[in-house]
C-alpha positions in Angstrom: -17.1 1.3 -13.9 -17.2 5.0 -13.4 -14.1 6.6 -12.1 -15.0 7.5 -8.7 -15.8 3.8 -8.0 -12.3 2.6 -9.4 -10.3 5.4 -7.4 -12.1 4.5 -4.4 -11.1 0.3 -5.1 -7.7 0.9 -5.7 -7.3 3.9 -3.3 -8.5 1.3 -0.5 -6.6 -1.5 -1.7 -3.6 -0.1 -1.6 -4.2 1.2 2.0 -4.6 -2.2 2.8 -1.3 -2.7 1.6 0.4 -0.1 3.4 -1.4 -0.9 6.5 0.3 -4.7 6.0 3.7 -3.1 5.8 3.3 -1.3 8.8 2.4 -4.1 10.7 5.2 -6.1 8.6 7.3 -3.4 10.3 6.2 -2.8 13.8 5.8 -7.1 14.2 8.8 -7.8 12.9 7.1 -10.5 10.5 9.4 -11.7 8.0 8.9 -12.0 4.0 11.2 -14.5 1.8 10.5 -14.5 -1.8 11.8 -17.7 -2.8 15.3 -17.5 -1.1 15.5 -14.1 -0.8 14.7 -12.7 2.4 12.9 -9.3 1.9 14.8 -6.6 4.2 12.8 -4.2 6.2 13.9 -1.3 4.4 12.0 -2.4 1.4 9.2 -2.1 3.4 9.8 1.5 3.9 10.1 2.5 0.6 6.6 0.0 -0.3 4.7 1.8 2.8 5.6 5.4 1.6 4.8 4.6 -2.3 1.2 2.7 -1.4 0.7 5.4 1.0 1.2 7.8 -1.7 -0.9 6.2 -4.2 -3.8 5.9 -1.8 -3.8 9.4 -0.6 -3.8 10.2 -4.5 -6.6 7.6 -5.4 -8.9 8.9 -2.6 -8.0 12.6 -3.9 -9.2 11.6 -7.1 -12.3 9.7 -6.2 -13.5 13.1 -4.3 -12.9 15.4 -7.5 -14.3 12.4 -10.0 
């Protein structure tokens, strides 16, 4: 695989995961990991890392 294609996969997947905490967020949908009910906050802090690491990825993929 060359390394434009695998920045541009995992750039997109993990704007699909950022775009799932958002809506996590704005929907109020909740997410329980066994008994542990995941609070919102951690939400935040997912959303601005995946958001980071796609912005990055699709960075990368244009100067691969």
């Amino acid at each position: 695989m060359k390394r434009k294609t695998f920045f541009s996969i995992s750039a997109a997947i993990f704007f699909l995961i950022a775009i799932l905490h958002v809506l996590r967020l704005i929907y109020g949908w909740e997410a329980v990991i066994g008994n542990w009910e995941v609070p919102f906050w951690v939400s935040w802090i997912a959303l601005i890392i995946a958001g980071y690491v796609s912005y990055q990825g699709f960075q990368f993929s244009k100067k691969a």
